[in-house]
C-alpha positions as CSV (number, residue, x, y, z in Angstrom):
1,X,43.5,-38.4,-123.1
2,X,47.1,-39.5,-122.7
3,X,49.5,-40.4,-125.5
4,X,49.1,-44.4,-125.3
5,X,45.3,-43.8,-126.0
6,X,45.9,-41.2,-128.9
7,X,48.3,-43.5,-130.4
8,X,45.6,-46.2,-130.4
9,X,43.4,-43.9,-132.0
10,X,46.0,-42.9,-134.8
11,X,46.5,-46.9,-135.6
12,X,42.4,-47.6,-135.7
13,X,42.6,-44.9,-137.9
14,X,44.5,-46.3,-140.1
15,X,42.6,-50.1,-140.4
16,X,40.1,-50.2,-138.1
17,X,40.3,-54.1,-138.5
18,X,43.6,-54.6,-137.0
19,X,43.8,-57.3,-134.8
20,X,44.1,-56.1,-131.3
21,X,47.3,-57.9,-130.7
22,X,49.0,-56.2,-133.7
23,X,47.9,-52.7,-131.9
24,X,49.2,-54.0,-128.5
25,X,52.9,-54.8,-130.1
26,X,53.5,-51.2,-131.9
27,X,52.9,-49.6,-129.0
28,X,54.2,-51.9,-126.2
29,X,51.4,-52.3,-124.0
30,X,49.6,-56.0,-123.0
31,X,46.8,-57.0,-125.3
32,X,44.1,-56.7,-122.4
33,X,45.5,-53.5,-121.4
34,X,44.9,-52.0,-125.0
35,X,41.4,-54.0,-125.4
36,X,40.6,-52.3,-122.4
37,X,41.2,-48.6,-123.0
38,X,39.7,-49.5,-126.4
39,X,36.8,-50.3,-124.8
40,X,36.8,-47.3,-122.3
41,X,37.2,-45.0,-125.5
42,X,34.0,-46.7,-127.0
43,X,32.0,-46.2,-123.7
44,X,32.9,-42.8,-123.7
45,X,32.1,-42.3,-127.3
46,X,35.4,-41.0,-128.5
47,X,35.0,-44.0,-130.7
48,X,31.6,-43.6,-132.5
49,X,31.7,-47.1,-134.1
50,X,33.7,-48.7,-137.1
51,X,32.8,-48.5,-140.9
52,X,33.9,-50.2,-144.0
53,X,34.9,-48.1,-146.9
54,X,33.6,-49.4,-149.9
55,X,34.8,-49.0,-153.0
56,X,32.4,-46.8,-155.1
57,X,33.7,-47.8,-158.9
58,X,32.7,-51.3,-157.7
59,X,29.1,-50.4,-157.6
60,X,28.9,-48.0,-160.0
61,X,28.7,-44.6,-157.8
62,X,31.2,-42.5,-159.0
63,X,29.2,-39.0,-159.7
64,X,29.4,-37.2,-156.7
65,X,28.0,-33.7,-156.8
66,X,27.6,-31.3,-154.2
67,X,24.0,-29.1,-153.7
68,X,23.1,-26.0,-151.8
69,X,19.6,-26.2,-150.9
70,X,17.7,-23.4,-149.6
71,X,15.0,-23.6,-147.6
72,X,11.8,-21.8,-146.3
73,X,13.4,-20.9,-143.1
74,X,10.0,-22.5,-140.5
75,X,10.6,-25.8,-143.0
76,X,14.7,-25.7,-142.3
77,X,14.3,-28.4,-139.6
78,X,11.4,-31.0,-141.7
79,X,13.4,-30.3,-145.1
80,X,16.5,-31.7,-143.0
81,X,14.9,-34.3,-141.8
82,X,13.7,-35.8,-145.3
83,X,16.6,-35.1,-146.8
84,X,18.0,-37.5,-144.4
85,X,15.7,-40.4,-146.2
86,X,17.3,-40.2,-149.1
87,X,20.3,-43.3,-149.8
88,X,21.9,-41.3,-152.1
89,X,23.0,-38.7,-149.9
90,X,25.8,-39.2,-147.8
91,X,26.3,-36.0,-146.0
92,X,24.2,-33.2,-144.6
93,X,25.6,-29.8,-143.3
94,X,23.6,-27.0,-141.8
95,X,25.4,-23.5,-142.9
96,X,25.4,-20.7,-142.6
97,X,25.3,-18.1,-145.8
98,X,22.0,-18.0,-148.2
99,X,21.7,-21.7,-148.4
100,X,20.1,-23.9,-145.8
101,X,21.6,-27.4,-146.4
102,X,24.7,-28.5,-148.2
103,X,24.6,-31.9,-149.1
104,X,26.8,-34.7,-150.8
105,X,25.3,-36.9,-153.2
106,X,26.9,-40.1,-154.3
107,X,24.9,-41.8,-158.0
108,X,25.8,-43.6,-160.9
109,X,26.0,-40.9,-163.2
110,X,24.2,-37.7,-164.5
111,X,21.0,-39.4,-165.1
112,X,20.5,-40.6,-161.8
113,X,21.8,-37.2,-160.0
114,X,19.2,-35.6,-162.1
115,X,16.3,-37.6,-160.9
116,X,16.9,-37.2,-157.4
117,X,17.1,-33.1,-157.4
118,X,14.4,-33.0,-159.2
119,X,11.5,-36.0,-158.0
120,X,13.4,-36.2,-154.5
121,X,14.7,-32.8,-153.1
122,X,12.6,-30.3,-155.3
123,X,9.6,-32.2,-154.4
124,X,10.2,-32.0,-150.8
125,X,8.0,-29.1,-148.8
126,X,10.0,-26.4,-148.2
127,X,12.5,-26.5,-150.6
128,X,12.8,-23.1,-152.4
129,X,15.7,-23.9,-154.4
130,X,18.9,-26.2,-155.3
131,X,22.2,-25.6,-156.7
132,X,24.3,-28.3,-157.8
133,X,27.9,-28.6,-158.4
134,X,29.3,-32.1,-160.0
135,X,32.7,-32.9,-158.7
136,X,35.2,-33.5,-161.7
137,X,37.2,-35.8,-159.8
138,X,38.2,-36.3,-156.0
139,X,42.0,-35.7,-155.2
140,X,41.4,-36.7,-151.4
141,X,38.2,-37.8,-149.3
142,X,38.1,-38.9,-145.7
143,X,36.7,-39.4,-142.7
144,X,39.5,-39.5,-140.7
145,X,40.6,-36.9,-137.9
146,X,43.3,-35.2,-137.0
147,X,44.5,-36.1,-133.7
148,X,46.6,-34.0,-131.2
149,X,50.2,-34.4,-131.6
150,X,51.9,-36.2,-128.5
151,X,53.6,-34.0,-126.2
């Protein structure tokens, strides 16, 4: 991947929403030209697709707490799987270490956090045990990746 196309990259990054001809001025190429490698990073799925990011306050989601769950190791892949069904959760990792599964949750409060562990994930086949920590408050959260510097 050459600089122009990292460059792109590092402005979609930023607002994904920015109109193409905006893109094509900073870094000096034609509009078509930049439509078209955007395209050819789509195809070639170095762009996975575009996201809004909500604000959470707005819809009153602002616990976020992270839980280990460990699994019955023959269950690990079904336990993933239905975890998966569950709206609250926004992330699943497979790691390594005692736990199965460590997942991020995203609720309205306590309450609500509560009542998933324990008529959602405890309730799921498999599941030996959970342990949850509630996140305090969030200094920095992204999605965002960080790209090569250009040479």
């Amino acid at each position: 991947m050459d600089e122009v196309s990292l460059e792109i990259l590092k402005i979609l990054q930023e607002k994904a929403r920015i109109p193409n001809v905006e893109v094509s001025r900073r870094i000096g190429l034609a509009p078509s030209a930049v439509l078209e490698r955007i395209r050819k990073m789509e195809n070639q799925g170095i762009i996975d697709g575009y996201e809004v990011k909500l604000n959470p306050e707005k819809f009153n989601r602002t616990q976020v707490a992270f839980v280990h769950v460990k699994v019955n190791v023959p269950m690990d892949e079904i336990v993933g799987e239905r975890l998966s069904k569950i709206p609250e959760i926004q992330e699943i990792h497979f790691v390594s270490g005692s736990d199965s599964y460590l997942i991020k949750i995203r609720t309205s409060d306590n309450h609500a956090l509560c009542n998933i562990l324990q008529q959602q994930i405890s309730t799921i086949e498999g599941v030996i045990s959970t342990n949850t920590e509630t996140v305090l408050s969030t200094i920095k959260e992204t999605n965002r990746i960080q790209l090569p510097l250009p040479k």
